[in-house]
N, C-alpha and C positions, 0 to 999 in steps of 0.2 A: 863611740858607737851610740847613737841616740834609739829612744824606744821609739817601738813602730808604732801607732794604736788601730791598727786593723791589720793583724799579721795575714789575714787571709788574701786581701787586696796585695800584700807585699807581695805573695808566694804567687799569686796569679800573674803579676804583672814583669814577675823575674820570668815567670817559664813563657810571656808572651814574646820582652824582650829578649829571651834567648833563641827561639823559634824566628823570629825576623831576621836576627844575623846570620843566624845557621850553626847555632853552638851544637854541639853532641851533649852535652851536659851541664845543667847548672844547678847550684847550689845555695842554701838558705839556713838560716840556723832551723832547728828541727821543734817541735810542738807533736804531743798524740793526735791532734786535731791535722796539720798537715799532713801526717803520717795516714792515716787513712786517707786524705783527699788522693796522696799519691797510688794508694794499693788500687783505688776507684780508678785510678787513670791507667793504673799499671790490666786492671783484669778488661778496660774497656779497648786498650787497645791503643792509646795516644801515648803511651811512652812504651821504654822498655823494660826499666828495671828502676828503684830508687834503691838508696844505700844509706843506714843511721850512720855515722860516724863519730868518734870521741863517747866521752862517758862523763857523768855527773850532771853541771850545771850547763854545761857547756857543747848541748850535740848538735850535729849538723845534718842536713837531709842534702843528699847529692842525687837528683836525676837525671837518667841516661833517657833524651830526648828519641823518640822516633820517627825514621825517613824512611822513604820509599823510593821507587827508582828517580833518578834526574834529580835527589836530595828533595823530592816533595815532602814538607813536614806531615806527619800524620793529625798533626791537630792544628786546625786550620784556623779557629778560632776561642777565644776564651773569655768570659764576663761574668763580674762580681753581680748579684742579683741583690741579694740581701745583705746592708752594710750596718755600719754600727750605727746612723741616724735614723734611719731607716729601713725595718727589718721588715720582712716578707713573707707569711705564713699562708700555706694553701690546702686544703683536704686533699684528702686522695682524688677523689673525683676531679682538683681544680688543678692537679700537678701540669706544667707545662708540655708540650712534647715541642723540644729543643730542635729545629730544623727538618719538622714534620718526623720528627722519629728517628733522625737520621745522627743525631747530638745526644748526650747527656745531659740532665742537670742531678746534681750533685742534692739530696735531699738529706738535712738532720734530726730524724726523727727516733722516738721515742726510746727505739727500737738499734740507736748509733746512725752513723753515716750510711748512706746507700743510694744505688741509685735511684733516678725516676722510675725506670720502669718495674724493679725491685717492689722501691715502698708501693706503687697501684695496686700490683698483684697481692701483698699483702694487706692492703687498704690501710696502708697509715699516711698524716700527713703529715709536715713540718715545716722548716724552714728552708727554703731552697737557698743552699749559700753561692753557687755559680752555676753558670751555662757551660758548657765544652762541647766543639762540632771540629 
């Protein structure tokens, strides 16, 4: 197993290739930084559930993907904003609105993870680490 060096693009690009094939769940080794991206996905509504699994060095994050009738995925889109070459910092004032409102972006400020429209209301800014629509 080789190291990733942007676990965050890893975890984004598993749950985009699992949503195109049509998986119900996919899986990733687990980070507290993933772990909250997933709680943000779980309380906005694009998944269902995520699950820590194993114990030590060694945990895994497993989420349970969400559809809608005719197997429409509920998250229809997802992109890494902010990378390890180039990181992307915005005030509150400058936070994006993800698909006029209609998306997330995922913001890590001061204050932990949260969403966009979260940090505004509270007037914090950060680093926006992904889009989701």
């Amino acid at each position: 197993m080789s190291a990733v060096t942007d676990p965050i693009s890893d975890m984004l690009t598993r749950i985009r290739n699992a949503v195109t094939v049509g998986h119900e769940r996919v899986s990733m080794p687990a980070s507290n930084l993933k772990v909250n991206i997933a709680q943000i996905l779980v309380d906005e509504g694009y998944i269902d559930r995520y699950e820590v699994n194993g114990n030590g060095h060694r945990k895994g994050l497993e989420l349970v993907l969400r559809y809608g009738e005719r197997r429409q995925p509920a998250l229809q889109g997802i992109k890494r904003v902010s990378r390890p070459g180039h990181r992307v910092y915005r005030g509150a004032s400058e936070l994006p609105r993800v698909q006029g409102g209609l998306g997330v972006a995922v913001v890590s400020t001061s204050q932990g993870l949260m969403p966009d429209r979260e940090a505004r209301r509270r007037r914090l800014g950060g680093e926006i680490l992904c889009e989701v629509w």
